[in-house]
C-alpha positions as CSV (number, residue, x, y, z in Angstrom):
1,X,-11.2,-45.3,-49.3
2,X,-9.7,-48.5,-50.4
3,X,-6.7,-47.9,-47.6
4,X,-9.7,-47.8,-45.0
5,X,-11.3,-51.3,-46.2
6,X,-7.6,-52.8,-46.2
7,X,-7.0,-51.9,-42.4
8,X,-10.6,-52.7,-41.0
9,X,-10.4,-56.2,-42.6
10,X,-10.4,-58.8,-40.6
11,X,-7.4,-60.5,-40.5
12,X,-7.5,-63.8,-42.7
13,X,-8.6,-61.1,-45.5
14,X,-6.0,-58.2,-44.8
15,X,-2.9,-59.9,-46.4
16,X,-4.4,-60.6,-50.1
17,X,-6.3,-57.2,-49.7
18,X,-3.2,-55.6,-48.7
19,X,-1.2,-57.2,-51.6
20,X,-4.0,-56.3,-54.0
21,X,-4.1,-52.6,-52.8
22,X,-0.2,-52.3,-53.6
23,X,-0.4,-53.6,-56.6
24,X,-3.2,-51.4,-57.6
25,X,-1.0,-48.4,-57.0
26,X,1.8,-49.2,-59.7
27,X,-0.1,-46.6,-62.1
28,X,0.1,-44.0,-59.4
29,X,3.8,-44.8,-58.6
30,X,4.5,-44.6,-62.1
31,X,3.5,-41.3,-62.6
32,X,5.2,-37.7,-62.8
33,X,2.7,-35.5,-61.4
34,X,3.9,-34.6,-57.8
35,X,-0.1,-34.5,-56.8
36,X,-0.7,-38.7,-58.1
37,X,2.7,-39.7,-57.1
38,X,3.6,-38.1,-53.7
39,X,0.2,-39.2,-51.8
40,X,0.8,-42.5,-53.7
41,X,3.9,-43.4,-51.7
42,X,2.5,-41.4,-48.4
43,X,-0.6,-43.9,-48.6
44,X,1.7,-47.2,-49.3
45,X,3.9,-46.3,-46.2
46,X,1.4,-45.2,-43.9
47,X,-1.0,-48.3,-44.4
48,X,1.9,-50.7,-44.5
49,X,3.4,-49.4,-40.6
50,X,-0.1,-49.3,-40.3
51,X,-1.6,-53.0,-40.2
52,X,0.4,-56.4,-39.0
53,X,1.5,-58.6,-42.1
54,X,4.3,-61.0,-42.0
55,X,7.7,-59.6,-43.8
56,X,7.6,-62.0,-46.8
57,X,4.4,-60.2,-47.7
58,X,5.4,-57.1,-47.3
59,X,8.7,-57.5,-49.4
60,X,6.5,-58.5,-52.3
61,X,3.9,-56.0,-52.1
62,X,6.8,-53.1,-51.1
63,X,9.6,-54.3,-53.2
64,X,8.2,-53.7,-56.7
65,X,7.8,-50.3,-56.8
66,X,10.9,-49.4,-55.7
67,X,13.2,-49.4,-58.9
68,X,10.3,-47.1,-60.5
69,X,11.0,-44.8,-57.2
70,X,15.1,-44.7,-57.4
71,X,14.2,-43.8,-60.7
72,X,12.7,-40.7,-59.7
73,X,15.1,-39.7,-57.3
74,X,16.5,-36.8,-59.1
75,X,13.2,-35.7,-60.6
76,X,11.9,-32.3,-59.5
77,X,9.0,-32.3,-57.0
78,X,9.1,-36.1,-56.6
79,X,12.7,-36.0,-55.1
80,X,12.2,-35.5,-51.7
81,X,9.1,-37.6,-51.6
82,X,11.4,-40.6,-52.9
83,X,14.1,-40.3,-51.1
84,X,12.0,-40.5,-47.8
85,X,10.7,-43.5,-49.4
86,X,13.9,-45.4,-50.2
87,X,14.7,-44.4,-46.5
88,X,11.7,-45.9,-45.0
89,X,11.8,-49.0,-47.0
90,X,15.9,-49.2,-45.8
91,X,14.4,-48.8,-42.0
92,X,12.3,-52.1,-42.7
93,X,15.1,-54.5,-41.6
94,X,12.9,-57.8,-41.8
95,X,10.7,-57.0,-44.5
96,X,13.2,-54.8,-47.2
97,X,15.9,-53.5,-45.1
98,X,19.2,-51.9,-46.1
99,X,21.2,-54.6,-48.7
100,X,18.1,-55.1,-50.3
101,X,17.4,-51.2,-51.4
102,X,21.5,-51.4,-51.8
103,X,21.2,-53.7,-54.5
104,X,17.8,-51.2,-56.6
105,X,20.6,-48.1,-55.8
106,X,23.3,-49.7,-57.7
107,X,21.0,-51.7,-60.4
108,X,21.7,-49.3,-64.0
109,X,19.4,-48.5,-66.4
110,X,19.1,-48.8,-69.5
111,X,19.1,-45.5,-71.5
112,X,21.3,-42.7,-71.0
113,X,22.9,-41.9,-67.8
114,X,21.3,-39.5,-65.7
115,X,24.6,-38.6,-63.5
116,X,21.8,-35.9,-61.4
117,X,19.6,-39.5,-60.3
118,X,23.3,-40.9,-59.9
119,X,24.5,-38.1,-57.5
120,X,21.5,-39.4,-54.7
121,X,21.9,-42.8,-55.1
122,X,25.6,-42.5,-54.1
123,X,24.4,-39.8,-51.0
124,X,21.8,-42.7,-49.8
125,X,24.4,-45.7,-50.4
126,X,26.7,-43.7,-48.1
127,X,24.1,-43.3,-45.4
128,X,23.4,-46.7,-45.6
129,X,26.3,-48.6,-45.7
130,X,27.2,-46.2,-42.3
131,X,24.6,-47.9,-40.5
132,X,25.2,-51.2,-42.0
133,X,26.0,-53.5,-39.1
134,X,26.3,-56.9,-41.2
135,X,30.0,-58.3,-41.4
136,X,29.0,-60.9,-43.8
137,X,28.0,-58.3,-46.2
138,X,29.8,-58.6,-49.8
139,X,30.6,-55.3,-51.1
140,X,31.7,-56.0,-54.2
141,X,29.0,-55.4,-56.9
142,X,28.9,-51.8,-54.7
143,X,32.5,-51.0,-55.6
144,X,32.0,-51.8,-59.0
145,X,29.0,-49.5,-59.3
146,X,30.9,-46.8,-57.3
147,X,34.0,-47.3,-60.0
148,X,31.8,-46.5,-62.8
149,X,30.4,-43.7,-61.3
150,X,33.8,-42.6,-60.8
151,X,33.9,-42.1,-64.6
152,X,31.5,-39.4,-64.5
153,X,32.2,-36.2,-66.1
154,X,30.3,-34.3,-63.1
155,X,32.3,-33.3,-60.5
156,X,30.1,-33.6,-58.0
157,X,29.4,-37.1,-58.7
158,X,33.0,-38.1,-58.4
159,X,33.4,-36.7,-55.0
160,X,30.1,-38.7,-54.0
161,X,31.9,-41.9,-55.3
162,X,34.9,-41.0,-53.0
163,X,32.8,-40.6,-50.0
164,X,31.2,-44.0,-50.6
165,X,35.4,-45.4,-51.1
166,X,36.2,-43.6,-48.0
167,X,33.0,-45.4,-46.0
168,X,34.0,-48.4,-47.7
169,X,37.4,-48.1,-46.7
170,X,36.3,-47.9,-43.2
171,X,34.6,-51.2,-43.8
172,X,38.3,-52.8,-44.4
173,X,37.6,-52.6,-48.1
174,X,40.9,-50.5,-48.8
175,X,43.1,-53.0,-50.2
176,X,40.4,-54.4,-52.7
177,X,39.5,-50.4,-53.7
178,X,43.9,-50.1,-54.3
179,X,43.9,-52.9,-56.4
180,X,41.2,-52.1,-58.5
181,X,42.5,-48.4,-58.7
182,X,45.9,-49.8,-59.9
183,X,44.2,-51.6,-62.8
184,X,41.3,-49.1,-64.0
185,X,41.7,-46.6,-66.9
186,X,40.3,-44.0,-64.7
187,X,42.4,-40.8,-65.2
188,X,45.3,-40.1,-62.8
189,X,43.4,-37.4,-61.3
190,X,40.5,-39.2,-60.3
191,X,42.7,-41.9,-59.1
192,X,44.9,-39.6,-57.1
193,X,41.5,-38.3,-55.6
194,X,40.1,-41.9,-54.9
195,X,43.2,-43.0,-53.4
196,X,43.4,-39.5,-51.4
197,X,39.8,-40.6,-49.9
198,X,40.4,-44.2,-49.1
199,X,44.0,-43.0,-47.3
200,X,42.2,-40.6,-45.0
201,X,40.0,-43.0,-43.1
């Protein structure tokens, strides 16, 4: 088993090994059958807690496959498996860590919108930005995305947004949130149910 070879090199070898081995698995990440891509992600976790390389090598090997995984986040049978992925990869603070998988949740894609994949992003940017402890952190490209998604036609979506507002609120982002409310053509319902969020903190 190639994971085997990578953690019983010695150590001068592990790092390019490792990084090989990663990139080897792109194919499996990419694929839709729960069977290829659920072990895919259990193998790249498990090996990467499981050996010591430095962060900056981790990021690279980890750090591509993870917009192919938000990606999937909605899919049926691969949810839960990605989800616990883009959780583990947040818990890596000096390697990935929580702005970093921030920045893939809010990155849109090309295509039509998938409001379903859109629903668990916002659930997982709420978790995260709750534990985020950094007070240098700009939130702004996060309120945009949440805005958009405030647009949604899926109910459910829009009160994900407002959960996010109402976290970010907490975070002392109310005023910004009020003025961009004040100038958006979001309808005055969704407004009144934004504002309602950001008021109750």
């Amino acid at each position: 088993d190639l994971a085997d070879i990578v953690k019983s090199s010695n150590p001068s070898a592990q790092q390019s090994l490792y990084l090989r081995y990663c990139n080897m698995m792109k194919h499996r990440v990419k694929e839709n059958i729960p069977k290829v891509f659920c072990p895919a992600l259990d193998e790249l976790m498990s090996l990467t807690d499981s050996i010591r390389v430095n962060s900056d090598t981790v990021r690279q090997a980890i750090d591509q496959h993870i917009p192919t995984i938000v990606q999937k986040l909605s899919k049926e049978q691969l949810s839960q498996g990605s989800i616990e992925f883009v959780k583990w990869a947040a818990g890596k603070k000096q390697a990935l860590g929580i702005p970093l998988v921030m920045t893939h949740l809010i990155t849109q894609l090309k295509g039509p919108t998938n409001w379903n994949n859109i629903e668990i992003r916002l659930k997982l940017l709420n978790e995260f930005l709750e534990k985020l402890k950094d007070s240098t952190y700009d939130y702004g490209s996060i309120i945009n995305y949440v805005f958009f998604t405030l647009s949604s036609p899926k109910s459910e979506v829009r009160n994900a947004s407002c959960q996010v507002l109402k976290t970010l609120a907490l975070k002392g982002q109310a005023s910004t949130i009020n003025k961009l409310l004040q100038s958006s053509n979001l309808s005055t319902q969704t407004q009144k149910m934004a504002k309602n969020a950001i008021s109750s903190h």
